[in-house]
Each structure stands twice: as structure tokens, then as C-alpha cells.
C-alpha positions in Angstrom: 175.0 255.5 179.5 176.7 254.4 182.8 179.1 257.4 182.0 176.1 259.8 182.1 174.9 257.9 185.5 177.9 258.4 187.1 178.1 262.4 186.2 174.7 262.8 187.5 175.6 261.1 190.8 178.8 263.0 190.9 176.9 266.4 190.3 174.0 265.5 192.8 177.2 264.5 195.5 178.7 268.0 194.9 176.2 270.0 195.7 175.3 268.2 198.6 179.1 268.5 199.8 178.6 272.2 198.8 174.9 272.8 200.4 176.7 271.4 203.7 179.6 273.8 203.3 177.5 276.5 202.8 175.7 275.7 206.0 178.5 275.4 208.0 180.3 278.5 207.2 176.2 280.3 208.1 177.2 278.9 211.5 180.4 279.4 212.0 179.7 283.7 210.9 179.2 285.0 214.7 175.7 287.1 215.6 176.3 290.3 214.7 175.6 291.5 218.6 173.8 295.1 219.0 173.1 296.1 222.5 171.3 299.4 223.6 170.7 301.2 226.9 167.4 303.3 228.2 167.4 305.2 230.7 164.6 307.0 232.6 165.8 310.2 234.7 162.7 312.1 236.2 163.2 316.6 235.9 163.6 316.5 239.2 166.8 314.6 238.8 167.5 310.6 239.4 166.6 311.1 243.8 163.4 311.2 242.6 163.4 308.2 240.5 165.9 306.4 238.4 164.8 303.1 236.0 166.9 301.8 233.3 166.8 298.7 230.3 169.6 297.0 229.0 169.3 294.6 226.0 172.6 293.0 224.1 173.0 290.5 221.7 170.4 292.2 219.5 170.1 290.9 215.2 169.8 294.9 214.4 170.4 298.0 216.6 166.9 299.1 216.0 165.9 296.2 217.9 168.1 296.3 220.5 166.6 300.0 221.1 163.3 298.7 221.4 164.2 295.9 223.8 165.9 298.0 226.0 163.0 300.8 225.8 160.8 298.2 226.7 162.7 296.6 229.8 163.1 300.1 231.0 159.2 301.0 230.8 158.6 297.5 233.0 161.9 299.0 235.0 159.8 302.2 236.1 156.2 300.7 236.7 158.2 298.0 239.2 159.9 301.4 240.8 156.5 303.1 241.1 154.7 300.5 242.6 157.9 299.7 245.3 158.4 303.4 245.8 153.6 303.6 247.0 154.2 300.7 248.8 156.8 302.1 251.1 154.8 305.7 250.6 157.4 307.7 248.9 156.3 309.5 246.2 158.4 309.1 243.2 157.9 311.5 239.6 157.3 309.7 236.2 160.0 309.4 234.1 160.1 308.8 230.6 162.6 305.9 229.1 164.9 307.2 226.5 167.4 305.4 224.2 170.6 306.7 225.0 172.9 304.3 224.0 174.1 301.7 221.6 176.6 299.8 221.2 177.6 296.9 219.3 180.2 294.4 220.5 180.9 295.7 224.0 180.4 294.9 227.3 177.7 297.5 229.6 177.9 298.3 233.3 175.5 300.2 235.2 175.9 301.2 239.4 174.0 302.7 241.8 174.3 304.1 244.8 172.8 303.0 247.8 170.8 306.2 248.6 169.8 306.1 245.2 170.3 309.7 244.2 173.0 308.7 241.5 174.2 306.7 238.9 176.9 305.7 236.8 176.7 303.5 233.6 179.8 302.9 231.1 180.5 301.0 227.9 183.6 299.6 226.5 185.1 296.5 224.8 185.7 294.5 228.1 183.7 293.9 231.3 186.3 295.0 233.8 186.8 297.8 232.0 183.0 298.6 231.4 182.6 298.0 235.5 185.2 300.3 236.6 184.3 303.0 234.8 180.2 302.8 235.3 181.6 302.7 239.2 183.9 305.7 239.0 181.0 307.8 237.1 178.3 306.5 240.0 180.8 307.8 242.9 181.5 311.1 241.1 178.3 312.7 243.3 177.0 309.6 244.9 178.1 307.3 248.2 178.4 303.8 248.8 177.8 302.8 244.6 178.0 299.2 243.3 177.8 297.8 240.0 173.9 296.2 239.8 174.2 295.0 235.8 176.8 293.8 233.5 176.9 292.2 230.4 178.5 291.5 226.9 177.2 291.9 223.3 178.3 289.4 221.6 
């Protein structure tokens, strides 16, 4: 009887010891890291209006797309009420997915007349940064990096 006792506590110990391993490997697996980028560019081209969204570190791309759509629609609203309060009259742009990446780092610059803009992706931040700057200065002046960041 003891015999069957001490199989039953060596059973129940096991798969505790394996529940626990199982848990720890769940945590030690990285987020899989999607990351997406909106942009909104009025017909008129980005002098008369320019918003954008970034979103990284997304669970699924699809979500990451949303994310982004969203922070660029609240992007736009904040640049039509600045651009009413200093009375310049800005078009409506729409926000479009454009895009997605997954384990990458995103840079956006603008210039400072804000007629142009430059946004790059690529496995490092440095990297991401000086391209997103070299595309910004290909037609505008004085451009600087305004975002940056890393999917994870």
C-alpha cells in the first residue's frame, strides 16, 4: 500500500515539475512583435496636411494595422484643429495602412516647413533613422527624425 502512496506522490510531483516547466518555457518564447504604419497624405500633396500612426509590438499584424489606423485618425483631428487655430486651412486626408513590419525598428522625419516627409523601416534603429532622414531631405529642408521605435 505505501508503494502505491509513494507512486501517486511521485506522479502528482511530476507533473507539477512539468506544469512549471511548461510555464517557464511560455515565458521565456519572445512576443511575436508586429508593428504597422498609417499614413494620411491629402490630394493636394503632404503641404497641405500630413498625419501619421505608428503601433509596434502588436500580438497579430491585423492588429497592429488597426492601432496604427487609429493613432493616425487622432493624428489628423489634432492637425485640423492646430492648423483653424492658427487659421490655415488644411484638406482632409484619409489614414491608410501602408506598412507592416514585424521585428524591425520604424523612423519617421519631417521637415520643418512641413511640405515633406520621409519614413523608413529596417532591422535596426540607426539604420531605420538614417534612411527615414535621407528620404525626408530628398525634396524637403531642414528634416529631423520626430518618431522611432522597435518591434519587438
Amino acid at each position: 500500500m505505501s508503494s502505491a502512496i509513494s507512486d501517486a506522490v511521485f506522479e502528482m510531483k511530476m507533473k507539477r515539475v512539468l506544469l512549471i516547466a511548461a510555464f517557464m518555457l511560455l515565458l521565456a518564447v519572445p512576443a511575436r512583435g508586429e508593428g504597422a504604419l498609417a499614413v494620411a497624405i491629402p490630394d493636394d500633396g503632404l503641404s497641405k496636411g500630413f498625419s501619421y500612426g505608428v503601433h509596434v509590438n502588436a500580438e497579430k499584424a491585423e492588429d497592429a494595422r488597426k492601432e496604427a489606423m487609429t493613432a493616425c485618425q487622432e493624428a489628423v483631428k489634432k492637425n485640423q484643429e492646430a492648423a483653424k487655430e492658427k487659421k490655415i486651412k488644411i484638406l482632409p486626408a484619409r489614414c491608410k495602412a501602408i506598412e507592416a513590419f514585424k521585428k524591425s525598428c520604424i523612423a519617421v522625419a519631417l521637415d520643418a516647413k512641413g511640405q515633406w516627409a520621409g519614413w523608413a523601416i529596417f532591422k535596426d534603429e540607426k539604420t531605420a533613422r538614417a534612411r527615414a532622414l535621407g528620404r525626408c531631405k530628398v525634396g524637403g529642408a531642414a528634416c529631423e527624425v520626430v518618431e522611432a521605435q522597435c518591434d519587438k
